[in-house]
C-alpha positions as YAML, in Angstrom:
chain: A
units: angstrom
residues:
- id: 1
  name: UNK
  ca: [2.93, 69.83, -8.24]
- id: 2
  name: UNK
  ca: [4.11, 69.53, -4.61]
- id: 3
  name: UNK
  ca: [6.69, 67.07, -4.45]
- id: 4
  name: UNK
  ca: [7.46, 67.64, -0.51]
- id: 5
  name: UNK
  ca: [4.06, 67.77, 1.60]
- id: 6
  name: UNK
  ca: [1.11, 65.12, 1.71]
- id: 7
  name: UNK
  ca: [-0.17, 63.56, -1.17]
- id: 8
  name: UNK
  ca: [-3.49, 64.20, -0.02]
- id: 9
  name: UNK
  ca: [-4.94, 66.59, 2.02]
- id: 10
  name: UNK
  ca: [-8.94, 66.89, 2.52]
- id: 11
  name: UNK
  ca: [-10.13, 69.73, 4.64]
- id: 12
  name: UNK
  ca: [-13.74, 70.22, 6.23]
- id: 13
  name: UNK
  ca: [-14.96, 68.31, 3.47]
- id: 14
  name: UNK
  ca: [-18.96, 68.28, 3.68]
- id: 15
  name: UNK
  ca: [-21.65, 66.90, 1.27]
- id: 16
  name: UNK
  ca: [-25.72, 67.29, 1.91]
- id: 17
  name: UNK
  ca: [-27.82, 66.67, -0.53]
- id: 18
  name: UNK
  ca: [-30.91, 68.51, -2.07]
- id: 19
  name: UNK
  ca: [-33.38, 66.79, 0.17]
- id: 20
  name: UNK
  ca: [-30.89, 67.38, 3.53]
- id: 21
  name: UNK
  ca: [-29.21, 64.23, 4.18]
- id: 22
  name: UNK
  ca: [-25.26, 64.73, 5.15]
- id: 23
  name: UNK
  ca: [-23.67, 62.10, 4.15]
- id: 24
  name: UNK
  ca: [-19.81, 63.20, 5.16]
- id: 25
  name: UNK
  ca: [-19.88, 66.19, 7.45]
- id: 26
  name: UNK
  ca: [-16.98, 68.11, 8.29]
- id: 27
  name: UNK
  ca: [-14.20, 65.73, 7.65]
- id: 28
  name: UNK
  ca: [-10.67, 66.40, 7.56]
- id: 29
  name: UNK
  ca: [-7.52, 63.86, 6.85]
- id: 30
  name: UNK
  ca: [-4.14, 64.77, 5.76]
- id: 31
  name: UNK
  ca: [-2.74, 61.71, 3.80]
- id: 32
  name: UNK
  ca: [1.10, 60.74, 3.66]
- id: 33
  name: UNK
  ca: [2.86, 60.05, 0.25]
- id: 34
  name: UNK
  ca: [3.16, 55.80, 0.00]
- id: 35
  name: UNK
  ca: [0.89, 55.44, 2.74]
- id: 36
  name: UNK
  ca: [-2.45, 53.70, 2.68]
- id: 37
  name: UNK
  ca: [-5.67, 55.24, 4.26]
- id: 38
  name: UNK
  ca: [-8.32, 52.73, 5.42]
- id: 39
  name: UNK
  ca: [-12.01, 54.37, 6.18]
- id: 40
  name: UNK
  ca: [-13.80, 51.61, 7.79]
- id: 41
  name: UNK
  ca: [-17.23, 52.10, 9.19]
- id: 42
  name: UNK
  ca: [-21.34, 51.24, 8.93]
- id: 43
  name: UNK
  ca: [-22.81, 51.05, 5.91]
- id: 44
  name: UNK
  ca: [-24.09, 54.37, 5.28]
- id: 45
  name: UNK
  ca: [-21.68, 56.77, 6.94]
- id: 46
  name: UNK
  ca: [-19.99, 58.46, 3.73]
- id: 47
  name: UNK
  ca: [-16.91, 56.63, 2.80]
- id: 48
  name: UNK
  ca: [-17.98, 55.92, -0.43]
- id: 49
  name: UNK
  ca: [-18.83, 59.23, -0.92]
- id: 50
  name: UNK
  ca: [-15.72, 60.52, -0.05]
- id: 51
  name: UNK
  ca: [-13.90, 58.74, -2.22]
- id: 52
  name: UNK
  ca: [-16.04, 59.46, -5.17]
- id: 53
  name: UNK
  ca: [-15.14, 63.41, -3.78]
- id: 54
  name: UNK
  ca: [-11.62, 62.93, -3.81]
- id: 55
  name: UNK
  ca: [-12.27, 62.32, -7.77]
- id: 56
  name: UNK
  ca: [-15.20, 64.28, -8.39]
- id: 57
  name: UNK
  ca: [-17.48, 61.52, -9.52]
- id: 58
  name: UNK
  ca: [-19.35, 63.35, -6.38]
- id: 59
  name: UNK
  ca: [-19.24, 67.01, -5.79]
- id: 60
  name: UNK
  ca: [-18.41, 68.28, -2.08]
- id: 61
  name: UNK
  ca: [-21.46, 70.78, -0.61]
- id: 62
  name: UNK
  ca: [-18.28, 72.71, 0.99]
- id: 63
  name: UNK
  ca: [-14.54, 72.07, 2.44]
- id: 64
  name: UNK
  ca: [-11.43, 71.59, -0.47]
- id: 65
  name: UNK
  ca: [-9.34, 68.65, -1.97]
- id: 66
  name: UNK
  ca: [-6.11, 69.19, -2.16]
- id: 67
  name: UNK
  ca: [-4.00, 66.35, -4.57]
- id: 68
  name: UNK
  ca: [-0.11, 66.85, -4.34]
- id: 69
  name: UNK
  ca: [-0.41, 70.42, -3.31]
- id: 70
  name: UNK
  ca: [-3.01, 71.39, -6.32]
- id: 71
  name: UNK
  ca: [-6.95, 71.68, -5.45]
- id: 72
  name: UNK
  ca: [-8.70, 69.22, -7.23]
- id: 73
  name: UNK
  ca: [-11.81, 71.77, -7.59]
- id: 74
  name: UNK
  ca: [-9.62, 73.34, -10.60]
- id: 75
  name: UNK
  ca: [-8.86, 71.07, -12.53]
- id: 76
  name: UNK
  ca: [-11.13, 70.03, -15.22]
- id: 77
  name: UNK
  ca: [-12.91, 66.65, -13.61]
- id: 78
  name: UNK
  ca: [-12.06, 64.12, -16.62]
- id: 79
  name: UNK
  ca: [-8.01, 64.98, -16.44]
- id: 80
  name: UNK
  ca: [-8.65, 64.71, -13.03]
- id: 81
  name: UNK
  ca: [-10.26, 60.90, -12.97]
- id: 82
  name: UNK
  ca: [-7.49, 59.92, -15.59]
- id: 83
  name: UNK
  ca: [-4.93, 60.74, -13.22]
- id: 84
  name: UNK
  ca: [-6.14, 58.88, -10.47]
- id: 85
  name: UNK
  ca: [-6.61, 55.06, -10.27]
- id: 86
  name: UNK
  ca: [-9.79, 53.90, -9.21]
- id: 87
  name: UNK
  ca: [-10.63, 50.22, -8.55]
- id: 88
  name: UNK
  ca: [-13.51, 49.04, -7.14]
- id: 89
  name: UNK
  ca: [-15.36, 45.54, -6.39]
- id: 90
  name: UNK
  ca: [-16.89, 45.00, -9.62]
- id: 91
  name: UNK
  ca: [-14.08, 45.64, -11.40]
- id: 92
  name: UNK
  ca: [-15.77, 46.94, -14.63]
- id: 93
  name: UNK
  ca: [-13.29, 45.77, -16.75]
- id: 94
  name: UNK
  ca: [-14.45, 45.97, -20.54]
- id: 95
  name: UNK
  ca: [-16.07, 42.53, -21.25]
- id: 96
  name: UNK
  ca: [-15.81, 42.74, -24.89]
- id: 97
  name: UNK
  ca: [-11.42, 43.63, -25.27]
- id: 98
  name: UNK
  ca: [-8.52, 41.51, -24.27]
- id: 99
  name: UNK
  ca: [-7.21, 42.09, -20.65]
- id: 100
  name: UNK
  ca: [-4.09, 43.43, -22.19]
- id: 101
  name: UNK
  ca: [-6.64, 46.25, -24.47]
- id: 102
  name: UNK
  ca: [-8.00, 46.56, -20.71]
- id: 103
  name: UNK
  ca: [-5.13, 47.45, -18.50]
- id: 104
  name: UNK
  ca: [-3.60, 49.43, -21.35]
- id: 105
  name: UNK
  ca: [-6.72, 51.60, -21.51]
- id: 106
  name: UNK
  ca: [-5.93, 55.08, -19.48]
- id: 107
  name: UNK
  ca: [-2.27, 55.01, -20.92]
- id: 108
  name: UNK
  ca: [-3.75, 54.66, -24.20]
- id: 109
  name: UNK
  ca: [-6.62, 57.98, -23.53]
- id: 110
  name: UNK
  ca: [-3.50, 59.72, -22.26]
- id: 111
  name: UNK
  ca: [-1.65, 59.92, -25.59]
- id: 112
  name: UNK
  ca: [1.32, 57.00, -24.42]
- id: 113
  name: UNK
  ca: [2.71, 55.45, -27.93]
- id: 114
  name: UNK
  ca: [1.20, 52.18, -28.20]
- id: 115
  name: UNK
  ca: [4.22, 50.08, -27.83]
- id: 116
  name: UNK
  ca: [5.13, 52.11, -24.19]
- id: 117
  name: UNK
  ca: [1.59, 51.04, -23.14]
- id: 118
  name: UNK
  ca: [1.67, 47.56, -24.45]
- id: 119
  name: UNK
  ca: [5.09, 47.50, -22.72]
- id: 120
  name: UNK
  ca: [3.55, 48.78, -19.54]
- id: 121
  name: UNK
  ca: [0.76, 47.07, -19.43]
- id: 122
  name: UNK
  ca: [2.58, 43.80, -19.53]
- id: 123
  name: UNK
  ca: [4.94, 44.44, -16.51]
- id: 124
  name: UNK
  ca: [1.71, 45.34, -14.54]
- id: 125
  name: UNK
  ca: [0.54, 42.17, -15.53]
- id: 126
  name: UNK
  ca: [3.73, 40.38, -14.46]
- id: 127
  name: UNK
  ca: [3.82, 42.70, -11.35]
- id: 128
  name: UNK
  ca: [0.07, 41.34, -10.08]
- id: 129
  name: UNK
  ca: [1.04, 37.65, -10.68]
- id: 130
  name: UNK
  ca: [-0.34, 37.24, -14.06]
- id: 131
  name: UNK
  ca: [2.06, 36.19, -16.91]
- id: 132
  name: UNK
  ca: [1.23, 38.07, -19.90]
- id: 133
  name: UNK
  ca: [2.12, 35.26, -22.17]
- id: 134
  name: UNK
  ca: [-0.81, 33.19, -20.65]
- id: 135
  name: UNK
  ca: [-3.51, 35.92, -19.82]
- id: 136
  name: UNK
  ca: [-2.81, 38.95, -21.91]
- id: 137
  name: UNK
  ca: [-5.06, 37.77, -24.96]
- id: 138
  name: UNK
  ca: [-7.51, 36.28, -22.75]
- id: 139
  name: UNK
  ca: [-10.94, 37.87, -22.16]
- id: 140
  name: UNK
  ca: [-12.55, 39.14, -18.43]
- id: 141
  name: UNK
  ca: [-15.05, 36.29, -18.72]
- id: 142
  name: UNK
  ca: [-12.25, 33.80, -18.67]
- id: 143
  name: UNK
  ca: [-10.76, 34.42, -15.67]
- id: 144
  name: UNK
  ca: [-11.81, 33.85, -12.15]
- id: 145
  name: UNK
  ca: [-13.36, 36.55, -9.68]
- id: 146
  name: UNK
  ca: [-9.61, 36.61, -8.28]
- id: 147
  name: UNK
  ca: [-7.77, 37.35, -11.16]
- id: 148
  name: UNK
  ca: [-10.34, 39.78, -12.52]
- id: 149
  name: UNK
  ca: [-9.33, 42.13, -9.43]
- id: 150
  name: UNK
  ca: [-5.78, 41.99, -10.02]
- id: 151
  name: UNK
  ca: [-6.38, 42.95, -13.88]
- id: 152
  name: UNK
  ca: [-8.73, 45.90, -12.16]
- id: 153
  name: UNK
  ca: [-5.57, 46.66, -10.06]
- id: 154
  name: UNK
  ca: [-2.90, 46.55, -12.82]
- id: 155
  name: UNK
  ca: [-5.18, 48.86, -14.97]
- id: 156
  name: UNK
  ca: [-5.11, 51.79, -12.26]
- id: 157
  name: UNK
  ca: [-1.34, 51.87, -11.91]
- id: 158
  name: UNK
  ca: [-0.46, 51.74, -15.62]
- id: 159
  name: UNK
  ca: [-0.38, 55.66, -16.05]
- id: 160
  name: UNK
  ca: [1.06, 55.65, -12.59]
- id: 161
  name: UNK
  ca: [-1.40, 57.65, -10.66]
- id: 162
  name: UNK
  ca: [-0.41, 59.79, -7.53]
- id: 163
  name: UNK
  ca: [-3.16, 58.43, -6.21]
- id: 164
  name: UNK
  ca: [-4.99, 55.12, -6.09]
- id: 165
  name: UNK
  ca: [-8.82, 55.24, -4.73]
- id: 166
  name: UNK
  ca: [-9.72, 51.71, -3.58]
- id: 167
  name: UNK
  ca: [-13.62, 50.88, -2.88]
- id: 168
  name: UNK
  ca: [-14.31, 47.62, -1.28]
- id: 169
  name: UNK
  ca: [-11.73, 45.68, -3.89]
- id: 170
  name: UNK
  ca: [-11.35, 42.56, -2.79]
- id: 171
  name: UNK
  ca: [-15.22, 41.65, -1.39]
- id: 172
  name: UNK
  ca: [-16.25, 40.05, -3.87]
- id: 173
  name: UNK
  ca: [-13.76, 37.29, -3.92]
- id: 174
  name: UNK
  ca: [-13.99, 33.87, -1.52]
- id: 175
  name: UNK
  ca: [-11.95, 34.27, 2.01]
- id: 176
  name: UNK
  ca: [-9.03, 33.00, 1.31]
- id: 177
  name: UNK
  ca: [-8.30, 34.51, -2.18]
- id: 178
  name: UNK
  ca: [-9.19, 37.55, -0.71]
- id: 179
  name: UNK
  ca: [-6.52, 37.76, 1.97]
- id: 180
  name: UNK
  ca: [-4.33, 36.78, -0.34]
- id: 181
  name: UNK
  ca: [-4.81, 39.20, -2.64]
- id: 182
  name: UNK
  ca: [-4.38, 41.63, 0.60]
- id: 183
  name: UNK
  ca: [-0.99, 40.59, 1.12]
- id: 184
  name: UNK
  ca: [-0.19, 40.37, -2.36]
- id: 185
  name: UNK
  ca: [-1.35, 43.83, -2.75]
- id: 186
  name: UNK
  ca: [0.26, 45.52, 0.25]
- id: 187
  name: UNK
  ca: [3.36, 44.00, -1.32]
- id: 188
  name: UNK
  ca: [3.04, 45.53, -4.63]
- id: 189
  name: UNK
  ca: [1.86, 48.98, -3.42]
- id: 190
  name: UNK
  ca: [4.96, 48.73, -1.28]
- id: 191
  name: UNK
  ca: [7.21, 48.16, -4.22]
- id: 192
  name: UNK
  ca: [5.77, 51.47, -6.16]
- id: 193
  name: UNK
  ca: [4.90, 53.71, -3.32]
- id: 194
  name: UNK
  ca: [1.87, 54.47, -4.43]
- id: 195
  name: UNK
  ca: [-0.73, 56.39, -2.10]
- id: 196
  name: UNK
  ca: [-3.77, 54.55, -1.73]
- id: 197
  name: UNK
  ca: [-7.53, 55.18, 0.21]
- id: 198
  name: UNK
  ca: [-9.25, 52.37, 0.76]
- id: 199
  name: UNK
  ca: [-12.75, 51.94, 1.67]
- id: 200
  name: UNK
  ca: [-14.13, 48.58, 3.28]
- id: 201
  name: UNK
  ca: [-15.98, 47.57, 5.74]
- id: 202
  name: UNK
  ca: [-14.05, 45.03, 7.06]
- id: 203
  name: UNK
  ca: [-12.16, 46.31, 9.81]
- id: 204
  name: UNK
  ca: [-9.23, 43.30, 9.74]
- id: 205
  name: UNK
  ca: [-8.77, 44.20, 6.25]
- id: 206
  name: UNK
  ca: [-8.47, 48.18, 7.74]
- id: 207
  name: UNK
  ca: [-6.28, 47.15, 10.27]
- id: 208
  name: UNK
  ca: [-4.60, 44.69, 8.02]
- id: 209
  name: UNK
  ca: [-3.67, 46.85, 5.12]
- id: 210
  name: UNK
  ca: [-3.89, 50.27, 6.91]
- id: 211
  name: UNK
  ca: [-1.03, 52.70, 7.42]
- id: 212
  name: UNK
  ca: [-3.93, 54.71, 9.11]
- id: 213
  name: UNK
  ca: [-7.69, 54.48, 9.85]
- id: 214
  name: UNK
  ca: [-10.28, 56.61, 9.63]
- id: 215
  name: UNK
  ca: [-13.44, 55.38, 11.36]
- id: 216
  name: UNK
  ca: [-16.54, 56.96, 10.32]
- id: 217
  name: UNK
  ca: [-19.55, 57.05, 12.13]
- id: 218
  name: UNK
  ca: [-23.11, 57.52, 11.20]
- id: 219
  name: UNK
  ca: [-23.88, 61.07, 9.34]
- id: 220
  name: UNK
  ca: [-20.60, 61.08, 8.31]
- id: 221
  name: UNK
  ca: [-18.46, 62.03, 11.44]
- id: 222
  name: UNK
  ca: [-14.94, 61.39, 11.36]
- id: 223
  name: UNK
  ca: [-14.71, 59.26, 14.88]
- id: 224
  name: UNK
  ca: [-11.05, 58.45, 14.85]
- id: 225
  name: UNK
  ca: [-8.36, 58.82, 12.80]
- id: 226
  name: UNK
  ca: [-4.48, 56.96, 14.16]
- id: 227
  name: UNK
  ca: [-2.23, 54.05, 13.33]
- id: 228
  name: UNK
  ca: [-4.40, 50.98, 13.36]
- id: 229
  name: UNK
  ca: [-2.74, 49.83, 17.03]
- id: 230
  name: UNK
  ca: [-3.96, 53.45, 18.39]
- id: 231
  name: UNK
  ca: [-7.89, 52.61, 17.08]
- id: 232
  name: UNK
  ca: [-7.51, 49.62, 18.44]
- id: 233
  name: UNK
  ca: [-5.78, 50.07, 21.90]
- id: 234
  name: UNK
  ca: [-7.23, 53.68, 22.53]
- id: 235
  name: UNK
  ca: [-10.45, 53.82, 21.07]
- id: 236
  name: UNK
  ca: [-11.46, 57.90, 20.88]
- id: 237
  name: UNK
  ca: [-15.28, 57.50, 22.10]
- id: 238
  name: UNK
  ca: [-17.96, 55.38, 22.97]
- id: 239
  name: UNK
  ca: [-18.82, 54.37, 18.57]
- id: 240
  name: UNK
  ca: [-15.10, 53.67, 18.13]
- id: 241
  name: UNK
  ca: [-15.26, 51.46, 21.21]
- id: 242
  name: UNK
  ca: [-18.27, 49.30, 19.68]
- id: 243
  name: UNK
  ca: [-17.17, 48.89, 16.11]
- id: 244
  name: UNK
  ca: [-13.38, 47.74, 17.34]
- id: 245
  name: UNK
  ca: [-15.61, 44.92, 19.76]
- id: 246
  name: UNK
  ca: [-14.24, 43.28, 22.55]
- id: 247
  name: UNK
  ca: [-11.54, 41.21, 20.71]
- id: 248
  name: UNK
  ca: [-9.50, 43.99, 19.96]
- id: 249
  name: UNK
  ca: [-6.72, 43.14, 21.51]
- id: 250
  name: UNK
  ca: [-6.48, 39.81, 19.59]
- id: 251
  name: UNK
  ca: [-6.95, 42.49, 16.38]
- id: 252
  name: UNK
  ca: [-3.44, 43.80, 17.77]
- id: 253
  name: UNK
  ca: [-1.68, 40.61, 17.36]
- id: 254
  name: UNK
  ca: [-2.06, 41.30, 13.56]
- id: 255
  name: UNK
  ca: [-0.41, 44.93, 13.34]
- id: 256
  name: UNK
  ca: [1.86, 44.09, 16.23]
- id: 257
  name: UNK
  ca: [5.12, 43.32, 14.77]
- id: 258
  name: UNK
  ca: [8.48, 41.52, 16.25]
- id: 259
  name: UNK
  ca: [10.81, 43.66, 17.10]
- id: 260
  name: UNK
  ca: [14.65, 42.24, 18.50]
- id: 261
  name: UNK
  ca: [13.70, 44.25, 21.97]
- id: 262
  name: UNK
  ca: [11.63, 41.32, 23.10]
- id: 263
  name: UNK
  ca: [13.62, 38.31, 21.81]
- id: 264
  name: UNK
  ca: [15.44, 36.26, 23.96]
- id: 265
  name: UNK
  ca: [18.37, 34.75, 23.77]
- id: 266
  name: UNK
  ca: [18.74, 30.78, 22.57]
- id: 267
  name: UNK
  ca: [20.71, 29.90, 26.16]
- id: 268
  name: UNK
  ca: [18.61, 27.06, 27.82]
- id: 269
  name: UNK
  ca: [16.08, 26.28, 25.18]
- id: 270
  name: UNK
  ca: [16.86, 23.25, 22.79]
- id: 271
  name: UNK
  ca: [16.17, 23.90, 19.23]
- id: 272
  name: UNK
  ca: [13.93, 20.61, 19.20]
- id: 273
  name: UNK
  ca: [11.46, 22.93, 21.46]
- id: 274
  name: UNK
  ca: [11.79, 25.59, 18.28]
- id: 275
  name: UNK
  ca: [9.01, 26.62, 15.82]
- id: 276
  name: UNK
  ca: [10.09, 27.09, 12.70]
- id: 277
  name: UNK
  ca: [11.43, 30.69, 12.34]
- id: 278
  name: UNK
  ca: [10.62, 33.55, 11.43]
- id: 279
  name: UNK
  ca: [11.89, 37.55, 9.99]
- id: 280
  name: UNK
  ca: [11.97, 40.20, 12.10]
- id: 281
  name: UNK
  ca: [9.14, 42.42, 11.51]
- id: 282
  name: UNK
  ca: [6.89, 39.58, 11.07]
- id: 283
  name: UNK
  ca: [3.66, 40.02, 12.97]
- id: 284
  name: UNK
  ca: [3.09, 38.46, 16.01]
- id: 285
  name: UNK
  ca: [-0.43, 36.75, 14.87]
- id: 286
  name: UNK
  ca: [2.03, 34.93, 12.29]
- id: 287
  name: UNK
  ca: [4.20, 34.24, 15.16]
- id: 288
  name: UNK
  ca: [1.49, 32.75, 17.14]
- id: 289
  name: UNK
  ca: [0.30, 30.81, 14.07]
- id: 290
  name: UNK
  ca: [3.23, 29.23, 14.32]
- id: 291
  name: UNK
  ca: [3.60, 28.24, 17.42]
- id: 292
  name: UNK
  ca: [-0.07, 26.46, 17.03]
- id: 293
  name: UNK
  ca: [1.00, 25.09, 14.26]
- id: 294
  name: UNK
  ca: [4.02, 22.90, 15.42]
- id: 295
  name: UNK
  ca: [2.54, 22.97, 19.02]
- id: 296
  name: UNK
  ca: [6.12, 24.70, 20.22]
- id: 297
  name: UNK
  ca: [6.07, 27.14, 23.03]
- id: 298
  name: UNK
  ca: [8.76, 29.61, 21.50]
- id: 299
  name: UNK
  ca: [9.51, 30.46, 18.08]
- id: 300
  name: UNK
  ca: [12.83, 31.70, 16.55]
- id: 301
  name: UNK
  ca: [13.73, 34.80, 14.61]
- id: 302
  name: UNK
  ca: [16.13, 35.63, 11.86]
- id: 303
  name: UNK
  ca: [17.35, 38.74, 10.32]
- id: 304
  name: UNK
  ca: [18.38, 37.36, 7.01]
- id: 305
  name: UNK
  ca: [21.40, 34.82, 7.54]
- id: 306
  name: UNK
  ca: [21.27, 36.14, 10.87]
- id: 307
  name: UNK
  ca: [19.30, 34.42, 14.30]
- id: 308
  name: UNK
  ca: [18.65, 37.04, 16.49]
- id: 309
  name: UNK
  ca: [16.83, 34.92, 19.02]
- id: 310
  name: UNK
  ca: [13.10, 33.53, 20.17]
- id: 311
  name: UNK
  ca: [10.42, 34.83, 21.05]
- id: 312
  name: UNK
  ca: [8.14, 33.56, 23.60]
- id: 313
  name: UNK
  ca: [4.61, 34.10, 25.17]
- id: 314
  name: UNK
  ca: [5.97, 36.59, 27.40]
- id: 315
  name: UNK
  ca: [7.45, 38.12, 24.42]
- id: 316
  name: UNK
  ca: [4.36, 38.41, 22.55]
- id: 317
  name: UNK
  ca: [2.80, 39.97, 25.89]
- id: 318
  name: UNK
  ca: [5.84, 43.01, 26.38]
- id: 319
  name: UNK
  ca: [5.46, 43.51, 22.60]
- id: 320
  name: UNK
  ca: [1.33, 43.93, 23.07]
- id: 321
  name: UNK
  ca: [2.13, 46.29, 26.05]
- id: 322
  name: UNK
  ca: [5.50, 48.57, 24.06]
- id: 323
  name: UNK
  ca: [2.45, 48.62, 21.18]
- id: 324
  name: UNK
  ca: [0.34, 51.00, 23.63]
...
C-alpha cells in the first residue's frame, strides 16, 4: 500500500449502461489523504454512481480506481467493500441486534477477537457522542433519526477504513440536528484523519464540510473541481455559475475564516462596544452571527489565553477579498 501519494485517485472514470445512458463520463479527481471530497450537483448527474464505483457496488464501463496506490479493479470486490466505510441516509443498520452487535459488525467479518471489537466498538460509540453504557444494548428502533446516523457513522470507522464513502448522510434528519451532526462530524473525521467522499446535494453542506468540490453536471461531466472559496468566487462555466446562485458570496462568509491579518488592534474601541469573542480560525459567518446577535459592530478574537484583536465590517470585507 502507498503510504506517500493520494488516498484516492480516479482517472477517466466512465459508466454507460446497456441501453446508452452515461451516467459519469470521463471523470477524473485525485483525492488527498484526511481530506474530504464533496460532489454536489442535480439529481441525476452520477455522484451516486461514482461512489458506488469507488467500491464496486457499480462497475465502471472504462477509466481505473486507484485506493492508496493499489487499483481497486484487482482486488476481489467483497475485501474490497469491507475495507471501506460506507454510510449512507438510511443507515441500514440491522434492526433485529443491539447497536453495539451493529457497529461491531465489519470488525467482527474481519476476524478481530471479540473483546478488541467490543472494545472498539465502544470508543466509536463514545467518539460520536453516544455513551455506551446508555445506548450500547439498545436497539435501532429506539433511537431517534439523529442518533441512528451517528451509530451508521461509528460502524464504518470501526475497522478503520482508508476510506470512508458518504452518500447523502445526514438528509434524513430535521435542520438543525443535521448541521449539527455536520460539525460534529467534521470534528471527528478531523481527529482520525480519515479520507472521506461525500455525496449531497446540498451545496452549504459541500461547501460546509468540503476540503474540495466536485460539481457535476448533467451526463455526468465533471464541471469544477477547487477549494470550496474557488467554486464559489470563480465559478469555471456558465452550469457552475447557476448551481452556486447569486448569493454566493454570502456562501463565502461560511468557508472564509479569521485570520490575525485583518484584526485590528483594541486602541479606541471600548470593550462595552465588544461581541463576545471568538478563536482565530473561526469563520466569519460565525463572526457575523455574533455581531447580530449582541447587536455590536466589532467582535474580538483570541488565540487561546491570548487577544489578538477585533475584527470589524471592514475586516470581514479585506478577508472576503484576500479569499479570492
Amino acid at each position: 500500500m502507498d503510504v506517500t501519494g493520494p488516498m484516492l485517485v480516479v482517472d477517466a472514470l466512465t459508466k454507460t449502461y446497456d441501453d446508452g445512458t452515461t451516467a459519469v463520463r470521463d471523470l477524473s479527481l485525485s483525492i488527498d489523504r484526511a481530506e474530504i471530497a464533496a460532489l454536489v450537483g442535480p439529481s441525476g448527474c452520477g455522484k451516486s454512481t461514482t461512489l458506488r464505483m469507488i467500491n464496486r457496488l457499480v462497475e465502471p464501463t472504462s477509466g481505473t480506481i486507484s485506493l492508496a496506490g493499489r487499483d481497486v479493479m484487482k482486488v476481489d470486490p467483497v475485501e474490497l467493500r469491507r475495507g471501506i466505510g460506507y454510510v449512507i441516509q438510511q443507515v441500514g443498520l440491522f434492526p433485529h441486534q443491539r447497536i453495539l452487535a451493529n457497529v461491531m459488525t465489519v470488525p467482527s467479518l474481519l476476524g478481530t477477537p471479540k473483546a478488541k471489537a467490543r472494545a472498539r466498538a465502544e470508543e466509536l460509540l463514545d467518539l460520536v457522542g453516544l455513551d455506551p453504557a446508555t445506548y450500547a444494548g439498545r436497539y435501532p428502533h429506539q433511537l431517534s433519526g439523529g442518533q441512528q446516523q451517528r451509530v451508521g457513522v461509528a460502524r464504518a470507522l470501526a475497522a478503520d477504513p482508508p476510506v470512508l464513502l458518504m452518500d447523502e448522510p445526514f438528509g434524513a434528519v430535521d435542520p438543525l440536528e443535521r448541521r449539527r451532526l455536520q460539525d460534529e462530524f467534521r470534528k471527528l473525521q478531523q481527529r482520525l484523519g480519515t479520507t472521506v467522499v461525500l455525496v449531497t446535494h446540498d451545496l452549504d453542506e459541500a461547501v460546509r464540510l468540503g476540503d474540495k468540490v466536485a460539481v457535476m453536471a448533467p451526463g455526468g461531466r465533471l464541471a469544477q473541481w477547487g477549494t470550496p472559496a474557488e467554486v464559489l468566487a470563480h465559478p469555471a462555466d456558465d452550469f457552475v455559475a447557476s448551481f452556486v446562485g447569486s448569493d454566493s458570496g454570502l456562501r463565502r462568509l461560511s468557508v472564509t475564516r479569521i485570520t490575525a491579518d485583518h484584526l485590528e488592534s483594541l486602541d479606541g474601541v471600548a470593550a462595552s462596544a465588544l461581541a463576545a469573542t471568538l478563536p482565530v480560525g473561526a469563520t466569519l459567518e460565525e463572526a457575523l452571527a455574533l455581531m447580530l446577535r449582541d447587536d455590536r459592530a466589532v467582535v474580538g478574537v483570541t488565540d487561546g489565553p491570548r487577544f489578538l484583536g477585533v475584527l470589524t465590517p471592514a475586516g470581514v470585507h479585506a478577508a472576503l477579498r484576500a479569499s479570492l
